[in-house]
N, C-alpha and C positions, 0 to 999 in steps of 0.2 A: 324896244326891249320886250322881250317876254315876262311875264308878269303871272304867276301864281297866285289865285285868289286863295286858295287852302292854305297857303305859307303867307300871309300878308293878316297882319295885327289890328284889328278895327275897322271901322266905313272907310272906303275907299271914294275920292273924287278926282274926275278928270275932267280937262278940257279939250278939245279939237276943234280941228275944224269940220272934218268929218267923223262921225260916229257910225262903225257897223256891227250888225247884231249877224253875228255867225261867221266861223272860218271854214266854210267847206270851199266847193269849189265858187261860186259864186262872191262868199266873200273872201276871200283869200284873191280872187284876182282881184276884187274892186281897189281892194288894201294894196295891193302891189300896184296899179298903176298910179292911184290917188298919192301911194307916196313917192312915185317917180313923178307925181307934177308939181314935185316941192311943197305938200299942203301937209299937218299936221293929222295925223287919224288913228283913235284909238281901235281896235279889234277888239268884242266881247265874246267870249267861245261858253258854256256851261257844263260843260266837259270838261277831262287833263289834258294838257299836254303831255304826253305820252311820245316816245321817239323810239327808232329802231332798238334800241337797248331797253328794251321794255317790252317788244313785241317776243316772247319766248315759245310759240306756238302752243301752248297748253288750251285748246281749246273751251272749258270753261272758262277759262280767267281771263281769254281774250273776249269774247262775247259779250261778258261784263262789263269791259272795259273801254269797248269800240262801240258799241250797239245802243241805241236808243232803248230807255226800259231795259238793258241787261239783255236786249233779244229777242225778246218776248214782248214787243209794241203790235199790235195786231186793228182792223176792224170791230166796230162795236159789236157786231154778229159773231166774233171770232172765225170767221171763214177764210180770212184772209191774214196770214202774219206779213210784216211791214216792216224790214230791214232798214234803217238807219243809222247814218254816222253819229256817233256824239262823242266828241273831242276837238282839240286843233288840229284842224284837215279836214275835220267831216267826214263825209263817205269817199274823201279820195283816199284814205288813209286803208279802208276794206274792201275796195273795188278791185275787179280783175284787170284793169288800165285799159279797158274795152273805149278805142276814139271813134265814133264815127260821127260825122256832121249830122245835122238835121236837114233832110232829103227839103231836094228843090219843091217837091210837090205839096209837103209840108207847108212850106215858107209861103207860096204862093195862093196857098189857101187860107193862111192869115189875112193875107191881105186884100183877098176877094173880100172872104166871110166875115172879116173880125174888125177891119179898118186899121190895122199892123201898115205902118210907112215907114222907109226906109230900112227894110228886112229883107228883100228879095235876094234871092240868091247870089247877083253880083254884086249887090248892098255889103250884103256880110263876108264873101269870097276873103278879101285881105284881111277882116279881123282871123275869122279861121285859119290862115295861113301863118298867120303872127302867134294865136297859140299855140296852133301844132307845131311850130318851130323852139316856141320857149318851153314848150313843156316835151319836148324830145319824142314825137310820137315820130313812128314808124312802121317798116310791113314787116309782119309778122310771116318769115320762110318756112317752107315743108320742113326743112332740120329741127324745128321749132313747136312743133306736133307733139304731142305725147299721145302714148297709145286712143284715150278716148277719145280726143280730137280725129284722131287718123282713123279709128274708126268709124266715127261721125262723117266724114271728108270720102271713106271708103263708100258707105250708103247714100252720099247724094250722087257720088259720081255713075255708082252702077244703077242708079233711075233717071239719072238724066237728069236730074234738079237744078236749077240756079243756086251758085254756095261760092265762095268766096274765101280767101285768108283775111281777116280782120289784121286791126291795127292798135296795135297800145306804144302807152309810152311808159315804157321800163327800157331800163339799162343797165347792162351789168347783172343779167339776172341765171339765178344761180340754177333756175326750175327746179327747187325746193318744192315749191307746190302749195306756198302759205299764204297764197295771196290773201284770202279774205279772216285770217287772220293778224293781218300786218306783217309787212317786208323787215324780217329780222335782219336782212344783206342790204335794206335801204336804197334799191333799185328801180322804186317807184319813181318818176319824176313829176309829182305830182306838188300837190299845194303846202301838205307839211315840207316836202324836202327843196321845192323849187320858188316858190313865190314868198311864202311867209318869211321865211330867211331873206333875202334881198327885202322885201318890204322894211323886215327891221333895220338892215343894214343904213338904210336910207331913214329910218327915225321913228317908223311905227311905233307903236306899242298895241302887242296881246294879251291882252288879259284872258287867263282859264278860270276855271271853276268861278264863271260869272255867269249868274242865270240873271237877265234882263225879263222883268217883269210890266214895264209900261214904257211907250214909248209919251213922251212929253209934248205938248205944244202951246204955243201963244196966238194968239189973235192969226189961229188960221195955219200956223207953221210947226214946223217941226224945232225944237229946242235941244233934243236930248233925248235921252233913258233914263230909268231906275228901275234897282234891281238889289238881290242882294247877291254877295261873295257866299261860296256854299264850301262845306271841309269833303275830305275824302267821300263821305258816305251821302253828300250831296244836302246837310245840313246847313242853314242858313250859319252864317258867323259874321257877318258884318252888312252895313248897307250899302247899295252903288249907288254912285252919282255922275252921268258923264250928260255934258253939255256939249252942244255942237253947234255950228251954221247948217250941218244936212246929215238926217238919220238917213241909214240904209240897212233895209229887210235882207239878209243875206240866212236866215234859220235854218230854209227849205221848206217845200209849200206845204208842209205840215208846221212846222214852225212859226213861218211867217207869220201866216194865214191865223194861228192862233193867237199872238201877241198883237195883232190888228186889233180883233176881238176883243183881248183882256183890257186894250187901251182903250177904246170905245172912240174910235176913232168913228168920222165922219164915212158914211157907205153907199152914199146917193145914187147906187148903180146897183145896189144891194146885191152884189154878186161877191163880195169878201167872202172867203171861206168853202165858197161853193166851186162847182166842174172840174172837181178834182180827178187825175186820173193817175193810175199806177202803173200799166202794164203788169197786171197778175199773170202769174205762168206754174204752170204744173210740170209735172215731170213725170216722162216712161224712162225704164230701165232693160238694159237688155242685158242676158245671161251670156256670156262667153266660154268656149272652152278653155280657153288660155288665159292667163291671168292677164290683167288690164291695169292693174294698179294706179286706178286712175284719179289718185291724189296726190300723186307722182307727175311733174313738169308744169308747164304754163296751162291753164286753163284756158278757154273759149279762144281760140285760135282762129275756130275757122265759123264758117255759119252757112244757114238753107234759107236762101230769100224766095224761094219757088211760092209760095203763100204769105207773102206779100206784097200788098196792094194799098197804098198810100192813101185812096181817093176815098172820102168822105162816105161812107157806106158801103164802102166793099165787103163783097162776102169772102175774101181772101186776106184776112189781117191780121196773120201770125208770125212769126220770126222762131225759125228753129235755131237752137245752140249746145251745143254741148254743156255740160254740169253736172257737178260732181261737189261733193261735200267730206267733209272729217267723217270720223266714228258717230261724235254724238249728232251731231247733223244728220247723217243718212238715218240713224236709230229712229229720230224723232218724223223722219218721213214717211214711215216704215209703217203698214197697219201690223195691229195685231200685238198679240201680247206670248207671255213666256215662252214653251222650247219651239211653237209654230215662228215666231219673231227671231228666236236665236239662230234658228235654220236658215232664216231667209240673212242674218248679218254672218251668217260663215261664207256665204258665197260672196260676200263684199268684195275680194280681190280683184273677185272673176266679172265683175258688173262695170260696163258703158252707160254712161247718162246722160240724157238732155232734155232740156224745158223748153215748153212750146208758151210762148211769153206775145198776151196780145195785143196789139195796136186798139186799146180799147176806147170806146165810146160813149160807155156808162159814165155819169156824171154822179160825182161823189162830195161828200158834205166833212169839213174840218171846224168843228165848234172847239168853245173854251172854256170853262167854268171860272169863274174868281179865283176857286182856292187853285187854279193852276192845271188843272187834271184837264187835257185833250183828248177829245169822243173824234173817230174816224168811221164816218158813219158811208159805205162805199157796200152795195149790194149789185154785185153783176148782173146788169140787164140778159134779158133772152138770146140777144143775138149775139152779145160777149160769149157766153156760153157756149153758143152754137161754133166759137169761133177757137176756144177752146177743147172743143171735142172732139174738130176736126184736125189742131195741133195733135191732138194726141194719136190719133189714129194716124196723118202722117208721120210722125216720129217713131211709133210702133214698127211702119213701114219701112222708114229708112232704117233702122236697126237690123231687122229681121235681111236687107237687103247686103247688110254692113257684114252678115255671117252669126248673129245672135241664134241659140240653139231654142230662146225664149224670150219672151217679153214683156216683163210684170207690168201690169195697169193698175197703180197703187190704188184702188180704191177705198176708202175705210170700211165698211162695209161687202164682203163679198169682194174681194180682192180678183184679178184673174188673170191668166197667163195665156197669152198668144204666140203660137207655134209654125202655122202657116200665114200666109198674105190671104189667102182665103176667108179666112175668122178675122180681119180688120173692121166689117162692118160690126162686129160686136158693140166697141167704143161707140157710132155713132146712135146704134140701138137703144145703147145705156143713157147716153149725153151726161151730162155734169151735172146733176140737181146741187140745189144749194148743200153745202159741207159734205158732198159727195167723196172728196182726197184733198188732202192738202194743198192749199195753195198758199203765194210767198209774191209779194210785191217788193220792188227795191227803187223805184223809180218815181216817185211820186211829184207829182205840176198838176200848174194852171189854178190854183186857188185864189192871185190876186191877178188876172189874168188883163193883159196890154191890148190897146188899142186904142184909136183918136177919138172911137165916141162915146164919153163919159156916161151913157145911157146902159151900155154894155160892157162895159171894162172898168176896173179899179183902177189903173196908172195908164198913164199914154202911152207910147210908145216907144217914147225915151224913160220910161221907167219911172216918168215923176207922178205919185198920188194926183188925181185928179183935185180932191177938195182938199188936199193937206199939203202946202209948197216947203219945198226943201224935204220930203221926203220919197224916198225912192225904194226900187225893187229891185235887188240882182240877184235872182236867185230863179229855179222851174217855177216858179209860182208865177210867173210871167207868162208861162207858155198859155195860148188859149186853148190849144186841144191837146192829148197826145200825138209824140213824134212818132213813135214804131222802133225808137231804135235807143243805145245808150245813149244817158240825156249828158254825162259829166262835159264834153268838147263844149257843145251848145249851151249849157252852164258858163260853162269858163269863158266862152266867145259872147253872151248876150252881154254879162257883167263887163268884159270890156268894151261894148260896146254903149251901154250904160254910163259908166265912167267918165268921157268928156261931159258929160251933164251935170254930174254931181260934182266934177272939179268945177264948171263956171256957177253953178247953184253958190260953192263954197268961198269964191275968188270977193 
């Protein structure tokens, strides 16, 4: 059943047999296969349940409503803001259905570097096939493009770049154009519409508006959670109690990573919390003469792998894509203030966007305080930077190539617009000093990060805590490095692959 913590009268207690703390994409499949193997498992979410009759596109009221912190979750530095889900679904609820695996090169380097068994590419091959088939992913056609895509698609093709049609899993979809404010047409086929449902069918239970504040243990094990039931406004109103045979971190490696902490759990590899990474990514804008209306159809269609380079210190580690935002979104990207800012939001129609989003290597910290409050403490090394300046300055390039009459380089500071491919090296002149332009992470892993030697890693490889039995990880906080690419598929495929462990852990 679904289960309302805001509508529910007093301390709530449960039992299972498994217990998971988060319904994004990580727990939402653990909960879905856990209860196809006939075992009892409650879901804790801290968020609402919220559903397509709820999603009204009003973008204040949706950011509120879908977004970690109202939106506005960011780095301790504020340099970086940090997009997350928080509800039942998680960030599959405001994602653009963007599938792509986690590259072989990836995998293979877990398991040089990191001691990752049982992950290589043909390891995982069938689970990835098993969810991109439950979860409806498919290829994304030319018919399928909206103008800034196809503009995008127009500029890698006239340079000659590597670029691609990307793959989501939506169906039925209207190209409305609301993705990241939630599918009012309910065309995602994601964890709120595909998993969670069948999971209850079969006996779950979700609880919302349950923020889990310690995970529990006995002589070495995992026992449970507590936490309390929170009302609309996120106010405590009652106490949790849920007992299990096997907790599961499903929060996200910001979540996780923090309620690790607050439990004060065992860390003998003292790496909890820490080699976080985001994929931070900026955005250039090109001017059009023709209107673009590029808030208008499906988003991120297609993409430029041309500076993309997998390999552990590549000086090529960016991922271009198309992007594009609402009124207030683009506003708040936007430097500059009254009629100089109004100026630049009347040409919104006419504007093509994309973010140069990097395969980063900077190793970032997620601590916890008691009273609950999460410090994301993540400052882009030198050579992120450098990797970033050069997204930008390709992206400028392929704009300008795309037919763009101009090319804003939002800078906060001394903003400026490029008109010929000759003025490119500007960007790399400039580089990215710290709070140089906005930046925007959505992607964040690797905070309790897998691997067989308990020296270097928090859980094995099957997911199980090293010094804490019966409890486990399915969520990006597993990943040891950044992927380079959308993490949700790889989410969705680790947790089930995760899953037969924590059903025998529970058996």
């Amino acid at each position: 059943m679904f289960l309302a913590g805001r509508d529910h009268a007093g301390d709530l207690t449960l039992t299972a047999d498994v217990v998971v703390v988060g319904t994004g994409a990580g727990g939402s499949m653990m909960v879905h296969d856990v209860a196809a193997a006939g075992l009892s498992v409650v879901a804790l979410e801290m968020g609402a349940h919220a559903t397509s009759r709820d999603f009204n596109r009003v973008e204040d009221q949706m950011l509120e409503l879908l977004f970690q912190d109202r939106g506005a979750r960011s780095t301790s530095d504020l340099e970086v803001r940090v997009l997350q889900g928080h509800g039942v679904g998680g960030s599959t609820v405001h994602n653009t259905c963007l599938c792509k695996r986690t590259p072989d090169e990836v995998l293979e380097d877990w398991a040089a570097r990191f001691a990752v068994t049982g992950a290589r590419p043909a390891d995982l091959a069938p689970a990835f096939e098993a969810t991109e088939r439950d979860l409806g992913v498919v290829d994304i056609t030319d018919a399928q493009l909206n103008e800034n895509n196809r503009l995008f698609k127009r500029g890698v093709d006239a340079l000659g770049w590597r670029g691609g049609y990307l793959r989501h899993n939506r169906q039925g979809c209207t190209g409305a154009g609301y993705c990241e404010l939630g599918c009012p047409f309910d065309a995602k086929q994601n964890a709120l519409k595909v998993l969670l449902p069948a999971a209850v069918a079969r006996g779950a239970t979700v609880v919302s508006d349950a923020r889990v504040e310690r995970v529990t243990t006995r002589g070495g094990r995992a026992t449970g959670v507590t936490g309390v039931l929170v009302d609309a406004l996120g106010a405590p109103k009652g106490a949790l109690t849920v007992t299990g045979k096997v907790v599961v971190l499903a929060g996200s490696a910001v979540g996780s990573a923090a309620l690790h902490q607050r439990s004060g759990l065992p860390d003998p590899s003292g790496q909890a919390g820490r080699n976080l990474r985001m994929h931070p990514g900026a955005v250039v804008a090109g001017l059009f003469d023709h209107e673009v209306a590029g808030w208008k159809g499906i988003p991120q269609t297609y993409e430029c792998t041309e500076f993309l380079d997998f390999a552990h210190g590549s000086d090529r580690r960016v991922w271009l894509v198309p992007v594009f935002a609402h009124p207030i979104g683009t506003a708040t990207q936007i430097p500059g203030f009254g009629a100089k800012h109004a100026e630049v939001m009347r040409k919104y129609p006419h504007v093509a966007a994309l973010t140069a989003m990097v395969h980063d290597e900077t190793a970032g910290r997620v601590t916890a305080a008691r009273s609950g409050r999460i410090t994301i403490d993540y400052h882009l090394e030198p050579d992120d930077r450098r990797q970033l300046a050069l997204g930008l300055e390709a992206g400028a390039h392929l704009l300008l190539a795309a037919g763009a009459r101009e090319v804003i380089v939002p800078y906060e500071v001394a903003p400026f617009s490029i008109r010929r491919a000759a003025d490119l090296g500007a960007i790399a002149a400039r580089g990215l000093p710290r709070h140089a332009m906005p930046l925007t992470a959505v992607h964040p892993m690797g905070t309790l990060r897998m691997g067989d030697d308990p020296r270097r890693s928090v859980v094995s490889s099957r997911g199980e805590h090293h010094a804490v039995k019966g409890l486990f990880v399915a969520d990006g906080s597993l990943f040891p490095t950044s992927i380079g690419v959308p993490p949700q598929i790889s989410i969705y495929t680790f947790a089930r692959r995760v899953a037969p462990h924590v059903v025998a852990a529970a058996r």
